[in-house]
C-alpha positions, 0 to 999 in steps of 0.5 A, a space after each residue: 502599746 497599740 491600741 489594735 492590740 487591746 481591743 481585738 482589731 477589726 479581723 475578730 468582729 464576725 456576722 452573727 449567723 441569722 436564726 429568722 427565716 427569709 419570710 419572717 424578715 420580709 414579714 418585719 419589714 412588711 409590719 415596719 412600713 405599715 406601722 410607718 405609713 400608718 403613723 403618717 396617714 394618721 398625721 395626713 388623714 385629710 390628704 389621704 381621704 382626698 386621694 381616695 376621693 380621686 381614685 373612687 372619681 377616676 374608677 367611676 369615670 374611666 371603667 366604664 370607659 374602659 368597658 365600652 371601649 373594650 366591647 365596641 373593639 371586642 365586637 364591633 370592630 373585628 376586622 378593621 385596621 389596627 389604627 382605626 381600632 385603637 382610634 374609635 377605642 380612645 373616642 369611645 373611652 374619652 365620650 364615656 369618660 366625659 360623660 360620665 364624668 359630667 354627669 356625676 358633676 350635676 349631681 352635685 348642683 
């Protein structure tokens, strides 16, 4: 006797027909992750207070960077070369961002 024969073989196994929707399976998997990263956060809670650390010193130091070098391109330099836009925007950005940055730095001493 073959042993295909006592169990069925492989050609009577079908795929269950799914009863969920798209969305609710999006919304397991979406609920499975946050549960994941919850479960590593909670081991990691001092790794991820330094990240957010970070991203709160990189805001306050690169938006207004950003925005003052958004504004001097948007009004100042109108009609200027290309070239010369994107290389009075990358000073002002970085001339922002330092000081800025140096500025929060003595706050701390």
């Amino acid at each position: 006797m073959i042993d295909d024969d006592m169990c069925g073989g492989m050609d009577d196994l079908q795929e269950s027909t799914p009863t969920k929707t798209v969305g609710q399976s999006i919304c397991a998997i979406v609920l499975a992750l946050a549960l994941g990263v919850g479960a590593v956060s909670l081991m990691l809670i001092h790794n991820v207070a330094s990240f957010v650390g970070f991203f709160v010193w990189a805001a306050a130091t690169m938006g207004p960077g950003f925005a003052a070098a958004y504004q001097l391109d948007k009004h100042l330099m109108v009609g200027y070369h290309d070239s010369a836009r994107l290389i009075v925007g990358v000073i002002t950005f970085f001339s922002f961002s330092t000081f800025i940055g140096a500025a929060l730095l003595a706050h701390h001493f």
